[in-house]
C-alpha positions as a printed NumPy array, in Angstrom:
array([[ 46.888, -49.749,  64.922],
       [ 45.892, -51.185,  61.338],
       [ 42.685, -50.729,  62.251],
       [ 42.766, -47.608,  63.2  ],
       [ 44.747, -46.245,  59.954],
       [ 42.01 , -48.558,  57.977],
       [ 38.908, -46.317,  59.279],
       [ 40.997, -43.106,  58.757],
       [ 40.743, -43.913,  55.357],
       [ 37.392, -45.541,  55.02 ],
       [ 35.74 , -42.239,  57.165],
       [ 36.561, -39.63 ,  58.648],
       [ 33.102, -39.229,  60.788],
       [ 30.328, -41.028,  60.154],
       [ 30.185, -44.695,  59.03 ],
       [ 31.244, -45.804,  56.263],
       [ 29.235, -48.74 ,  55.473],
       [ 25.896, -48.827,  53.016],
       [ 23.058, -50.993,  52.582],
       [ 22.727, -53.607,  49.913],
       [ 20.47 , -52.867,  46.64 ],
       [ 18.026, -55.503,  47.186],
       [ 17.742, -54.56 ,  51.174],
       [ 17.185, -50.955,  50.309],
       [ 13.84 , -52.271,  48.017],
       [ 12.621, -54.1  ,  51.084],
       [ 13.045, -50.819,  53.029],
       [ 11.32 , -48.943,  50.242],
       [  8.426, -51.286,  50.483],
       [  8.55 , -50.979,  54.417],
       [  8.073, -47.436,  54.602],
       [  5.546, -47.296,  51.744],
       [  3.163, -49.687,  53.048],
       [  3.77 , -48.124,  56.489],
       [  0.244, -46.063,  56.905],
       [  1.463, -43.473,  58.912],
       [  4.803, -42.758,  56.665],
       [  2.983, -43.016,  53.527],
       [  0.534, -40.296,  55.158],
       [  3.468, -38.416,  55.589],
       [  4.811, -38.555,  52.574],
       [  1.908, -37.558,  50.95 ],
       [  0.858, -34.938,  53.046],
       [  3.468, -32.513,  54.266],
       [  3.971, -29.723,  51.999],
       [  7.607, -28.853,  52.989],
       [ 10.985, -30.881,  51.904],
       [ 10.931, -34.214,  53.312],
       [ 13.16 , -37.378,  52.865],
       [ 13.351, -40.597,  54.958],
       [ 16.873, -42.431,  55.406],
       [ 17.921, -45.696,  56.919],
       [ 20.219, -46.539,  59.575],
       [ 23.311, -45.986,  57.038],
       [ 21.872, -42.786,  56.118],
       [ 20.672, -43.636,  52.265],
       [ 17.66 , -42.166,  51.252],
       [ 14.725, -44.852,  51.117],
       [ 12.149, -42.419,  49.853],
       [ 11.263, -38.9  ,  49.731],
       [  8.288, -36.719,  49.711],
       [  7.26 , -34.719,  46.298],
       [  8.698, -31.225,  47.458],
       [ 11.675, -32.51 ,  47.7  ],
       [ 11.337, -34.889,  44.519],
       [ 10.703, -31.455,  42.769],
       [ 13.116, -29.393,  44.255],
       [ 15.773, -31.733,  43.438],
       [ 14.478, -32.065,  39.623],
       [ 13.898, -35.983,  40.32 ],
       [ 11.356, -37.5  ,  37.851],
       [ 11.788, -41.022,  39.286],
       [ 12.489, -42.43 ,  42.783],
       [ 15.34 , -44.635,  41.31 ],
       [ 17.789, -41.567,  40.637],
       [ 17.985, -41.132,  44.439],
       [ 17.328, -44.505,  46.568],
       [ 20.635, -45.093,  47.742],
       [ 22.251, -41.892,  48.145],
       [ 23.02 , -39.78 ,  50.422],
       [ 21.265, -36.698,  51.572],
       [ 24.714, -34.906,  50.486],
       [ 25.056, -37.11 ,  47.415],
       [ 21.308, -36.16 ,  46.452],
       [ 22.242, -32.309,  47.202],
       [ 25.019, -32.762,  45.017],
       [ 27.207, -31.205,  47.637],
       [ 30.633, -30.726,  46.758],
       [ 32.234, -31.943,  50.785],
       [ 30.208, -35.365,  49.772],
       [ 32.227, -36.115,  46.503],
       [ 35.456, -35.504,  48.782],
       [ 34.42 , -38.228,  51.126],
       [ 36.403, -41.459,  51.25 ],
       [ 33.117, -43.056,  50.71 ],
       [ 30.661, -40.44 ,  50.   ],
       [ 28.488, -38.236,  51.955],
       [ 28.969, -38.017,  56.015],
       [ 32.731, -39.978,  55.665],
       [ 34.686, -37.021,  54.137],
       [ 36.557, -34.249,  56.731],
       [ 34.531, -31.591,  56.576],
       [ 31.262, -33.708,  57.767],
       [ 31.675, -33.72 ,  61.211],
       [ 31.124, -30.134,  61.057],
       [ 27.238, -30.464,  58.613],
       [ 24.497, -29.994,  60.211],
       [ 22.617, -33.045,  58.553],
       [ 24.97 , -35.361,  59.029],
       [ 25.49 , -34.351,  62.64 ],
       [ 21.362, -34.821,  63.467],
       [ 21.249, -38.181,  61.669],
       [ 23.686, -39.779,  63.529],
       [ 22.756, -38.258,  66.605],
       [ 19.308, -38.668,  66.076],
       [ 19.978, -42.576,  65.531],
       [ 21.84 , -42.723,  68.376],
       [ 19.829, -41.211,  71.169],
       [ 16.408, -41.646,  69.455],
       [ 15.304, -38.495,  69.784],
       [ 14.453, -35.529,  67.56 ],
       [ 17.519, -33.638,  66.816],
       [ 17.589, -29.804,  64.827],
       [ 20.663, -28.402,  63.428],
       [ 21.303, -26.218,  60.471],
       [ 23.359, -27.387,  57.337],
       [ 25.386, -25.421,  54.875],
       [ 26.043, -26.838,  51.746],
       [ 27.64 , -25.706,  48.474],
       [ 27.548, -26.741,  44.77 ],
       [ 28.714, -26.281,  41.917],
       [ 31.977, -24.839,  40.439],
       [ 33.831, -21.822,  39.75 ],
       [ 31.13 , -19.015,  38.625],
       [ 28.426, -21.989,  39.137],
       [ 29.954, -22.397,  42.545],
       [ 26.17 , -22.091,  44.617],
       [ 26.044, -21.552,  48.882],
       [ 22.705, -23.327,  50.357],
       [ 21.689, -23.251,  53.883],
       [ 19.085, -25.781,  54.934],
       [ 17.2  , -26.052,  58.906],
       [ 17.281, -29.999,  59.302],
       [ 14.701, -31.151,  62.005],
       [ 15.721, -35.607,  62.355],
       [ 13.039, -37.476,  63.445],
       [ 13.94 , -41.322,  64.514],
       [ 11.208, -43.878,  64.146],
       [ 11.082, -47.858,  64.189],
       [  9.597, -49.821,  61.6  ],
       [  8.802, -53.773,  62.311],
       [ 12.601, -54.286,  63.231],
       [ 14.463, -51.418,  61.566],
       [ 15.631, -47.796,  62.336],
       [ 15.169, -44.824,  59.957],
       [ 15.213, -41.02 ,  60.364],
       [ 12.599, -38.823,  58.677],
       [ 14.53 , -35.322,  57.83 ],
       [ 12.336, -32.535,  57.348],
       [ 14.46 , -29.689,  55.662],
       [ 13.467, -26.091,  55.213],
       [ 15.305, -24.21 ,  52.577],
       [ 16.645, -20.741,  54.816],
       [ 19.504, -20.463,  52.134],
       [ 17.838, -16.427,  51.748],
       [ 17.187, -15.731,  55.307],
       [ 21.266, -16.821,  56.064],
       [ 22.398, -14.577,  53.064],
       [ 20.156, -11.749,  54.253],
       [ 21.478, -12.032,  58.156],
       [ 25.235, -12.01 ,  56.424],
       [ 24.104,  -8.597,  54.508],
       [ 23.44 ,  -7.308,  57.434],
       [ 25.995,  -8.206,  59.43 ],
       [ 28.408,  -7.301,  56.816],
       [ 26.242,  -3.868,  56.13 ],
       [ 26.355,  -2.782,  60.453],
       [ 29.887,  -3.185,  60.275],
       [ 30.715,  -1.359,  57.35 ],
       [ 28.162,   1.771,  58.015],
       [ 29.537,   1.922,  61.678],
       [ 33.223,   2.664,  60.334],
       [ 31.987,   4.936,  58.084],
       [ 29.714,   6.978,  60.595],
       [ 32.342,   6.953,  63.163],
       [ 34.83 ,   8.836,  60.259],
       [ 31.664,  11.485,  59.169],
       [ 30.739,  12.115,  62.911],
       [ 34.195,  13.316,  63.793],
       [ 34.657,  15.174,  60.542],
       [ 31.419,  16.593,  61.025],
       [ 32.299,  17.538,  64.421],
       [ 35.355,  19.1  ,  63.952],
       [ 33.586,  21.566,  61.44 ],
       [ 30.658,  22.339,  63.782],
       [ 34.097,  23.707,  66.127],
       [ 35.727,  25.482,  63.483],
       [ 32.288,  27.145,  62.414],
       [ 29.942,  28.012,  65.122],
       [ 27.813,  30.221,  63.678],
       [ 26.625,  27.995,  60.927],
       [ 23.154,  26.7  ,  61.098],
       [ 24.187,  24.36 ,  58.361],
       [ 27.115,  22.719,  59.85 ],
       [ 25.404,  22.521,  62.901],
       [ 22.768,  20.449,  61.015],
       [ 25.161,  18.343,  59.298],
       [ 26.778,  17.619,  62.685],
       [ 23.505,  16.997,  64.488],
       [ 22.349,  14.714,  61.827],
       [ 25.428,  12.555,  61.977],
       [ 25.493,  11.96 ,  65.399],
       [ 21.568,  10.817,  64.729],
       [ 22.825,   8.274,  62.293],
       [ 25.227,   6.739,  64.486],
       [ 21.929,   6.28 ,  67.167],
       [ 19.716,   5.278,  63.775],
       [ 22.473,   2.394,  63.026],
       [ 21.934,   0.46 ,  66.433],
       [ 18.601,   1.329,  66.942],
       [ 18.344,  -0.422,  63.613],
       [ 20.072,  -3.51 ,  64.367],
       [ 17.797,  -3.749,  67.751],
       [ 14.88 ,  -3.416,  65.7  ],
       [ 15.865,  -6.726,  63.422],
       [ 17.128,  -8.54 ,  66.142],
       [ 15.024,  -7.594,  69.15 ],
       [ 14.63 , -10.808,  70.954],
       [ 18.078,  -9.527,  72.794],
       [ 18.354,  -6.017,  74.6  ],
       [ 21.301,  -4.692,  73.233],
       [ 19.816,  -1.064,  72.396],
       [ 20.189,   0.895,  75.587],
       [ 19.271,   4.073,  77.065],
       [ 21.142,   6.894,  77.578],
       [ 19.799,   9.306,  80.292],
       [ 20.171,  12.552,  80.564],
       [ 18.409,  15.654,  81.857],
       [ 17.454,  17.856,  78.589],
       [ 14.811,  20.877,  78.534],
       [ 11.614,  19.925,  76.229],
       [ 12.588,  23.32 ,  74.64 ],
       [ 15.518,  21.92 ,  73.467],
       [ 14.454,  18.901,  72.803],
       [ 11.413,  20.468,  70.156],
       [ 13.939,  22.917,  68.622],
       [ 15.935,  19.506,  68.058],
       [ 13.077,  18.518,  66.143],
       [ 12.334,  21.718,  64.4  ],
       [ 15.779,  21.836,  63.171],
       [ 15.663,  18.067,  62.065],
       [ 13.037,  18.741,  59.802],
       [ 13.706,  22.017,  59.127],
       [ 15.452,  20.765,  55.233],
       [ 12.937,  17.631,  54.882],
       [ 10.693,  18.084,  51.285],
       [  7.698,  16.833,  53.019],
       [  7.63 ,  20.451,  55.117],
       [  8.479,  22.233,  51.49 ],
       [  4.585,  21.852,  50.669],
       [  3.363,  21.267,  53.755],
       [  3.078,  23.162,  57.546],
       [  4.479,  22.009,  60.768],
       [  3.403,  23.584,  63.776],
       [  4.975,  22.891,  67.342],
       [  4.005,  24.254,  70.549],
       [  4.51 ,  22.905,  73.832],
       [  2.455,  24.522,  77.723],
       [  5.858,  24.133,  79.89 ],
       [  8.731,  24.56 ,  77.451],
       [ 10.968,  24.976,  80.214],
       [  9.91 ,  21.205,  81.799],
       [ 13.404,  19.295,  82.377],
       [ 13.062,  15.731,  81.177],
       [ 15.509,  12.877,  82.154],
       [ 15.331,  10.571,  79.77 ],
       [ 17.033,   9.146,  75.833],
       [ 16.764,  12.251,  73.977],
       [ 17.82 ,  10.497,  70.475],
       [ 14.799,   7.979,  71.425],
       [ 12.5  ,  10.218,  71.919],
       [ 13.483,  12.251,  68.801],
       [ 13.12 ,   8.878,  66.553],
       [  9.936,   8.501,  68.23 ],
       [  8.51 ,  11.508,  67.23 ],
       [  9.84 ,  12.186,  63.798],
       [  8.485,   8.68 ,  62.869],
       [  5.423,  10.27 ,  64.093],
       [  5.617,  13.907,  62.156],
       [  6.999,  12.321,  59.113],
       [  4.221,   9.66 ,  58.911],
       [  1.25 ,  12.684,  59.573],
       [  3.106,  14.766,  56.919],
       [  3.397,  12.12 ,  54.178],
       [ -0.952,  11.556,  55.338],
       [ -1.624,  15.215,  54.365],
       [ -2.55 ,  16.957,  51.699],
       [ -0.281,  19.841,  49.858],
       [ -0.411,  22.965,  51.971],
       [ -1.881,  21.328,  54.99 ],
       [ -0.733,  21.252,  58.136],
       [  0.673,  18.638,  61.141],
       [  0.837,  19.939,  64.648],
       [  3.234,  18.85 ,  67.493],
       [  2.038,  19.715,  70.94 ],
       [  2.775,  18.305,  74.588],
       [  0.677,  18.487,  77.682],
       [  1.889,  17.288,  81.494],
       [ -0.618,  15.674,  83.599],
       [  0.598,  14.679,  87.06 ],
       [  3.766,  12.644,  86.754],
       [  3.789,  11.846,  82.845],
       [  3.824,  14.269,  79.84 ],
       [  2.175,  13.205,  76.013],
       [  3.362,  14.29 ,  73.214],
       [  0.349,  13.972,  70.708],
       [  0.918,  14.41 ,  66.447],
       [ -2.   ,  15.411,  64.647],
       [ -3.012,  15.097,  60.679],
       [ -6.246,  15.397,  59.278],
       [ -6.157,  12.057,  57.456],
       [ -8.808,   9.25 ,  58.523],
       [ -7.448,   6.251,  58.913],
       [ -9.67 ,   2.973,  58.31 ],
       [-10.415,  -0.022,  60.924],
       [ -8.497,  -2.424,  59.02 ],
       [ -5.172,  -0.562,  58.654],
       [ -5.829,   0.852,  62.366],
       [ -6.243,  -2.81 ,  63.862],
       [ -2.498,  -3.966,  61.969],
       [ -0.844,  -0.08 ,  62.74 ],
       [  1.26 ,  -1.338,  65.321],
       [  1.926,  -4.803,  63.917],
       [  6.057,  -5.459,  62.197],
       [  6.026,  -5.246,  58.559],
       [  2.177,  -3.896,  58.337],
       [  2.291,  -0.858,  55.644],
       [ -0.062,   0.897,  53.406],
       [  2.922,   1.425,  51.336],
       [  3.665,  -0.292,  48.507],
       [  7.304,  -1.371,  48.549],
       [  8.834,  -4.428,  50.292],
       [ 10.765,  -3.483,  53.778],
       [  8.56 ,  -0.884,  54.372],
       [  6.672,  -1.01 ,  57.949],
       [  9.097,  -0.794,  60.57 ],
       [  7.913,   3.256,  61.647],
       [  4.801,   2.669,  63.401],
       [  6.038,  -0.654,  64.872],
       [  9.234,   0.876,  66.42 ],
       [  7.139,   3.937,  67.631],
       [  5.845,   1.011,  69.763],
       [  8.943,  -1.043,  70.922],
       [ 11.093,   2.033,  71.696],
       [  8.486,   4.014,  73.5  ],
       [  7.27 ,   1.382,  75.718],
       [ 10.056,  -1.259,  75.717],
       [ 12.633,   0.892,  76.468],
       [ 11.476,   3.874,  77.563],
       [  8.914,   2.546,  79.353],
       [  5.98 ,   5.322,  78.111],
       [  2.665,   4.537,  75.87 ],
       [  2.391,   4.916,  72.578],
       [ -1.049,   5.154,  71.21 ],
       [ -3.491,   6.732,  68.303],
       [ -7.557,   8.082,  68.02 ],
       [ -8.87 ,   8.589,  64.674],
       [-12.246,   9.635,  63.463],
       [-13.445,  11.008,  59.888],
       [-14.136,  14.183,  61.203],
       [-11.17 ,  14.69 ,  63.577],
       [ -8.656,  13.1  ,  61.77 ],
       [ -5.836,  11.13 ,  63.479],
       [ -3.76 ,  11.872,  66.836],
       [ -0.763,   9.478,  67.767],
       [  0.248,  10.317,  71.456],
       [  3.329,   9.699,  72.975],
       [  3.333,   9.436,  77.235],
       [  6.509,   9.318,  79.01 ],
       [  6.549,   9.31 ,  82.488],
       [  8.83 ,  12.432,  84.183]])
């Protein structure tokens, strides 16, 4: 019982214990004259630290010598990859980094001491966080622990990667989904109650069609940045192409790009009843339009037509811009733009996961100097 009440206070995770000063110089000298870890050391660009068996950093690589503002190995043999972080669960430890009550839940100290134990490559992620009050900092770190034997003793080579931007811009938009959902779900029935009161009005109509699009936009959206899992589904239904172009024609019917510019829709079998995700198939081809329109000149025109053949119809969009072999061959590609500010990109590229992921059609584009460019859409009937 003493002994248990004695390691409640010397840890509450990970052991407590730390190596000597003079053993950690004859594990500096290990690793240094160690080919292969001095190779390593010197030749991988990203953060990179090697600890011992009580988790104290022997040496580290220059990344992360930089990163952490150390101008001589001295200031951090010994410590702790907390302690060397200067994270703020370390100092509240019993005895340091990995002990305190919080640790059991890091990431880093988790892979270390699993890593040790099973001798095999562990990956976890690790928050940490600095500082105080206004200084107070959040930092979120991928940890990859690699366990290797040198002459007779254990160490663990952590690789870190810094994804402190990539966690803060998944909790944006997290937090951003949520918040735009509640506020859709208000503006829809608002808008929808109004479209009631007023039938006749074109422009409450609009308003109420466009809201309802919005709601679809948001978790198309959040499929498109996270589409390694099919959560974006279809919703069938049997809808006249008619209705389905005046849907469009309406849509774009207050957009400035038609304000200077002509868009011309036709279809040979308006009256053709399609089963399929109308709202899909309307992002689809407005991605399409808006993208010809923004390509054309001032008082030029894009045309929208559709044609059946056997079992399929196309919808095809048509501009008279050229456009070159090296945009064409990175057109359908995430992120590719011609544009010039960051996040643009996603238009062409969700033309292609919507209309063939989920709606199972083809998406594709011709373009020639002296024919300009025709995206078609085919979706099978």
């Amino acid at each position: 019982m003493e002994m248990e009440e004695l390691n409640k206070l010397d840890t509450y995770f990970a052991s407590p214990e730390r190596t000597d000063r003079d053993t950690l110089y004859l594990e500096l000298d290990e690793v240094t004259n160690n080919p292969v870890m001095d190779t390593l050391l010197h030749s991988v660009g990203g953060l990179l630290a090697v600890v011992d068996e009580n988790r104290q950093i022997v040496s580290v690589n220059r990344s992360l010598a930089e990163t952490l503002n150390i101008q001589d190995i001295e200031d951090v043999i010994g410590l702790r990859p907390g302690e060397a972080l200067n994270c703020n669960f370390a100092k509240e430890g019993p005895n340091g980094c990995g002990t305190g009550k919080f640790c059991s839940s890091c990431g880093a100290a988790v892979a270390i001491v699993t890593s040790l134990g099973s001798e095999k490559d562990v990956e976890r992620n690790c928050y940490i966080e600095t500082g105080e009050g206004e200084l107070k900092n959040n930092l979120a770190f991928q940890v990859r622990a690699h366990p290797v034997k040198i002459e007779k003793r254990k160490y663990v080579v952590l690789f870190l990667q810094d994804i402190t931007r990539q966690e803060q811009r998944a909790s944006l938009e997290r937090t951003f989904f949520h918040d735009i959902n509640n506020l859709l779900q208000g503006l829809s029935s608002a808008s929808e109650m109004l479209s009631d009161i007023h039938r006749d009005d074109k422009l409450i109509d609009l308003v109420s069609h466009a809201s309802r699009m919005l709601v679809k936009e948001v978790e198309i959206q959040r499929y498109l940045l996270n589409n390694d899992s099919l959560d974006c589904h279809m919703y069938c239904q049997s809808i006249k192409l008619c209705e389905l172009l005046e849907e469009l024609e309406t849509f774009f019917s207050y957009n400035p790009l038609i304000q200077d510019r002509h868009l011309l829709i036709s279809s040979d079998n308006p009256e053709r009843i399609l089963k399929t995700d109308m709202a899909l198939v309307i992002r689809i081809l407005s991605n399409m339009i808006t993208n010809a329109l923004e390509a054309t000149d001032l008082n030029g025109a894009v045309s929208l037509w559709t044609e059946e053949e056997e079992d399929k119809i196309c919808f095809f969009v048509h501009n008279n811009r050229f456009i070159s072999e090296e945009v064409a061959l990175k057109i359908f590609h995430k992120n590719h733009t011609t544009k010039s500010e960051v996040g643009r990109g996603l238009g062409t590229f969700s033309m292609k996961l919507l209309g063939e992921k989920i709606l199972g059609g083809k998406v594709e584009f011709v373009t020639s100097p002296e024919r300009g460019t025709v995206f078609s859409f085919t979706l099978p009937l």
